[in-house]
N, C-alpha and C positions, 0 to 999 in steps of 0.2 A: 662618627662623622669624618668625612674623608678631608684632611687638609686641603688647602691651598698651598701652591707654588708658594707664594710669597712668605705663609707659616711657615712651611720647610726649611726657609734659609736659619742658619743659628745665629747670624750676628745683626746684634740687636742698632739699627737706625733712627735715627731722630730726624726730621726737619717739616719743612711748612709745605702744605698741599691746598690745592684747589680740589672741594668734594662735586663741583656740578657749575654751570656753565655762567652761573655770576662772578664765576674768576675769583671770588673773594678767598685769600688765603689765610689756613692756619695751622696750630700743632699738628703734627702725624705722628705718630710711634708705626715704624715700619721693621724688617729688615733687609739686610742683604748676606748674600751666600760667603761661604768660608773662600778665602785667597787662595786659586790654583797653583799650577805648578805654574803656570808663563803670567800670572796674575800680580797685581802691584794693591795694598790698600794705600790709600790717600786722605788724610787726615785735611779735608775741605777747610781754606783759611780764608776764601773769598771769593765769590760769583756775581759777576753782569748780569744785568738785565737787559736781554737784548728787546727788542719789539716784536719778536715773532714769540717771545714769554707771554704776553699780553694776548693778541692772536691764540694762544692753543692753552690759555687756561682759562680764555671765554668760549670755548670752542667755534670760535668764529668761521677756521676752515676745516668744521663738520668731521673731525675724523679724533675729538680728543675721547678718552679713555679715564675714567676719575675711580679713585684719588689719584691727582696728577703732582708731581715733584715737578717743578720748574725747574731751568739754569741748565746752559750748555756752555757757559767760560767761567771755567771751574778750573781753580787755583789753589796746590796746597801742597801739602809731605808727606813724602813716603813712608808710611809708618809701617810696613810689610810687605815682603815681597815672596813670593813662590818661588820653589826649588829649583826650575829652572830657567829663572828671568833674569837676561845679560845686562838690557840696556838703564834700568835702576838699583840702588841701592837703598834704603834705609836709611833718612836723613836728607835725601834728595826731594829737590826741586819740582813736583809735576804740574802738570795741567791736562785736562779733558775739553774737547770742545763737541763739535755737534753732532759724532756719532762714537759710538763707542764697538762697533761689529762689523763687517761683511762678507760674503763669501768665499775673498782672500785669491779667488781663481780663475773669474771675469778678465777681458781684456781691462776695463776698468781696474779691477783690481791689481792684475800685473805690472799696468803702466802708473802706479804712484795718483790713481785718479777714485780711490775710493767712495767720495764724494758722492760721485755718480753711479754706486755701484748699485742695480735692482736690489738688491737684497742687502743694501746699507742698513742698522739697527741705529736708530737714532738715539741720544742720550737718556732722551725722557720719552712718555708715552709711545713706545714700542714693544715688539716683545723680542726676549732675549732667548739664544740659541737652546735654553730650557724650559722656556714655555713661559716665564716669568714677565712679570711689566716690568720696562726699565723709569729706571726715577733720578731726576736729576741733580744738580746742585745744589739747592735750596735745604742743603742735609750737610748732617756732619759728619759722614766718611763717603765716601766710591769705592768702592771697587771695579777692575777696569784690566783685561790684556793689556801686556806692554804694549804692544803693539802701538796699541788705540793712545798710549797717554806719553805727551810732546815734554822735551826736556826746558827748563828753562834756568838761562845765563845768570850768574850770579850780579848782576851789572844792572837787571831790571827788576822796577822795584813790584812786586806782588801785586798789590792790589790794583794799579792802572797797568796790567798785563793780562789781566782775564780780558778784557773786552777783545783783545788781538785775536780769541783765539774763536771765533762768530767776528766780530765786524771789522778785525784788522784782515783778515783771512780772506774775507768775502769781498775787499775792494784790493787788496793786494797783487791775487790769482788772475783776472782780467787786465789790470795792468801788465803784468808779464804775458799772459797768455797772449792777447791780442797787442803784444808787441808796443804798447803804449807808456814804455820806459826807459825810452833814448834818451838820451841829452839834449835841448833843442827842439822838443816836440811840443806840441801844446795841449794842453788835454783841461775837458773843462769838468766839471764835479757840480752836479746838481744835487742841490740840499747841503745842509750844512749841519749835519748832527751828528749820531753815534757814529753812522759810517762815513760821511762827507767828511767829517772832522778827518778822518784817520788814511783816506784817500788823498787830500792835499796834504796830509806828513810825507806818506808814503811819494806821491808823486814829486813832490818835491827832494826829497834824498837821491829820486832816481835823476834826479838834473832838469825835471821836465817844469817848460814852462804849464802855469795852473792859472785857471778864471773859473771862481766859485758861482756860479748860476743860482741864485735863490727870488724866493718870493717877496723878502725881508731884506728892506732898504738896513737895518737896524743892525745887520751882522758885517755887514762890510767892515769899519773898525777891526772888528775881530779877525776875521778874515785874512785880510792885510798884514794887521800887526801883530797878532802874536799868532796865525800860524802860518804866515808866509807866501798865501798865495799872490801871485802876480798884480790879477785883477780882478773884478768883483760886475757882474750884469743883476742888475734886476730884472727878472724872468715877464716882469709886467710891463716896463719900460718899453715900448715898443721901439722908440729911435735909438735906446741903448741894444736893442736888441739886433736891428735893421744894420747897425753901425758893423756887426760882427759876424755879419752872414761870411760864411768860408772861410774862417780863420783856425777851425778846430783840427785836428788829426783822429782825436779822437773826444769823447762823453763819456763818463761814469756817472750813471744816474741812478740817484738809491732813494728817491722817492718811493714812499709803499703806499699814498695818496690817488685818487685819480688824476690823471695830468693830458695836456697835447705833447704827441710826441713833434709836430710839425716843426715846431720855432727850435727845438732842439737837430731836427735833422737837417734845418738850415741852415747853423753854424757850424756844420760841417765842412769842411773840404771835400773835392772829388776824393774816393777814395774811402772814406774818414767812416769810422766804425762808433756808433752809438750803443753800448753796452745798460743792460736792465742788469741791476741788482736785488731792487725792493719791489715787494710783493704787493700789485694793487689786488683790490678786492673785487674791480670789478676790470673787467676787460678793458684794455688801452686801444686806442683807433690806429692804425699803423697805413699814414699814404704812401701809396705806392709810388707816385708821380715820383719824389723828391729824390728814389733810392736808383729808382732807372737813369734821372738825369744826371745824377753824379756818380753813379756805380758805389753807391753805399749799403752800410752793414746796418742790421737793428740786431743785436744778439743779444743772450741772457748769459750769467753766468752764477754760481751759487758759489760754497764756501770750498778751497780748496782739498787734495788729497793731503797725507800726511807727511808725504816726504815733503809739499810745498809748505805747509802751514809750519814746518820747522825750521826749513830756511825763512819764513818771512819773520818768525819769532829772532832767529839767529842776525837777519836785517837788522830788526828791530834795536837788539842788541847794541848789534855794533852803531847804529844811529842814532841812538837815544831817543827812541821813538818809542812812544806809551800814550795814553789814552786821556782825555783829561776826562775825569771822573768826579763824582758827590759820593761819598763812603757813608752807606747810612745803615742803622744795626736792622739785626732783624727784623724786628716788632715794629718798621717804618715802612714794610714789606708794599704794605697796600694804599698806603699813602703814595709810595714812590708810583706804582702802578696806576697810578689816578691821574698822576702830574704827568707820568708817562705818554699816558693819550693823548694829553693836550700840550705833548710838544714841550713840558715845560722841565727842562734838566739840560744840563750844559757838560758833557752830553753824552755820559753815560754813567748810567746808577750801580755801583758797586758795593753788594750786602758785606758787612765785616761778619763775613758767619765763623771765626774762628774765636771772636771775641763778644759775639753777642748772643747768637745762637745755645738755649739753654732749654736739656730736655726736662718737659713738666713728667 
């Protein structure tokens, strides 16, 4: 009987998989292929749970693949490197984020925008340049081109540095791209969780003033005091609402909810660019009145390429910017995934798969 891809590889992998679309995770005995010559292995110490983990090990958007490995901010050590790989060594620092392949020769690709490359290999549930599924963090080693896997500073501590590399990355790359990290600007962040949280760190180092938009009178406190944003609207408060028509420059909105885009394109300024980050499930309404009378943007953005996602780690760095995180072992997997949906984790779940992760 003729192998599979996945028998062919010789080195033997452990971690937790979704077998079919109840999402419910558990053991896997898998493997992966032997370390090329431009290849790094990565001895896995710790992965985020981002929300789009949830999303594609329910196969919510129709296209998962089972057995599925979750995890795309994947943190850990170089424990091998191929013969001729410059930028690791053995002993080092790495990390994976949300794709691990692409074509390398797209305009996309040339211009440091991998990201967006058609033929991006995504970490987990895709197939790899040999036909094989790729499987994610939710395991105790990777293997990964240099390429694909991001250095990180001895300054930031491991485990609140996986989420950077999915929801620091994804609210970082719009801030810069669409210019919304002057000094003096004001930029508002709707929602206040794995990615809001990390959008008012970020906005804030860049000097820019921040107004947290949530639904939840309850986070203001937080908000405020211990991460620094300016001011705080309840998105339901309509005279708090009304009070701040045209004050914005710009919106990062990482709601993955249904929402009005209206009340957000009215605190806008002329000009003023309202940015989608998070994935609703069902179609958002977009009026056109509000965009003609002000000369405004609605635009979307996803996680950035690699030269950006290393400077934003290297930011990070240098600003003591990390993630606030719940470090919970493996076997808490599907509990955290439970809480996950209903919003409840502050505000992002980080497996310790280097210390709990154990193959039966």
């Amino acid at each position: 009987m003729e192998k599979t891809p996945e028998q062919e590889h010789p080195v033997k992998a452990f971690g937790w998989a979704a077998s079919g679309p109840s999402g419910l995770l558990s053991p896997f005995n898998f493997s992966r292929r032997e370390t090329g010559d431009h290849e790094v292995t990565l001895k896995v110490l710790y992965c985020g749970i981002c929300h789009s983990d949830l999303h594609v090990v329910r196969n919510e958007w129709g296209t998962s693949k089972y057995p599925l490995v979750p995890g795309h901010e994947i943190v850990g050590v170089v424990t091998k490197v191929g013969n001729k790989v410059q930028k690791l060594k053995v002993g080092d620092k790495g990390a994976v984020g949300c794709f691990v392949g692409s074509c390398r020769s797209c305009d996309h690709c040339v211009n440091n925008q991998e990201s967006y490359c058609p033929k991006q290999i995504s970490t987990l549930c895709s197939t790899y340049y040999d036909g094989t599924a790729t499987y994610g963090g939710f395991s105790d080693i990777m293997v990964c081109d240099e390429h694909f896997v991001l250095c990180i500073p001895d300054n930031l501590p491991l485990d609140a540095t996986a989420p950077l590399l999915c929801a620091g990355i994804t609210v970082y790359s719009p801030l810069k791209y669409f210019e919304l990290d002057k000094p003096g600007m004001h930029v508002g962040v709707v929602g206040l969780g794995g990615l809001g949280h990390l959008a008012v760190k970020f906005a804030k180092a860049f000097g820019v003033k921040v107004t947290v938009i949530s639904t939840s009178p309850g986070k203001k406190k937080e908000a405020i005091e211990c991460l620094g944003a300016d001011s705080f609207l309840v998105s339901r408060d309509n005279d708090q609402m009304e009070a701040a028509i045209g004050t914005m420059d710009g919106i990062i909105d990482t709601v993955s909810g249904f929402h009005s885009l209206l009340p957000l394109l009215n605190l806008l300024k002329s000009n003023g660019k309202l940015i989608l980050v998070g994935i609703s499930e069902k179609p958002l309404e977009l009026p056109v009145f509000p965009l003609l009378t002000g000369r405004k943007m609605v635009a979307g953005s996803a996680s950035g390429g690699l030269k950006e996602t290393q400077e934003m780690i290297d930011f990070a760095a240098e600003h003591n910017i990390s993630s606030d995180i719940e470090v919970i072992p493996m076997d808490y997997v599907n509990t955290a995934m439970e809480r996950l949906a209903k919003g409840d984790v502050k505000y992002r779940f980080v497996i310790d798969i280097g210390n709990t992760l154990h193959a039966t």
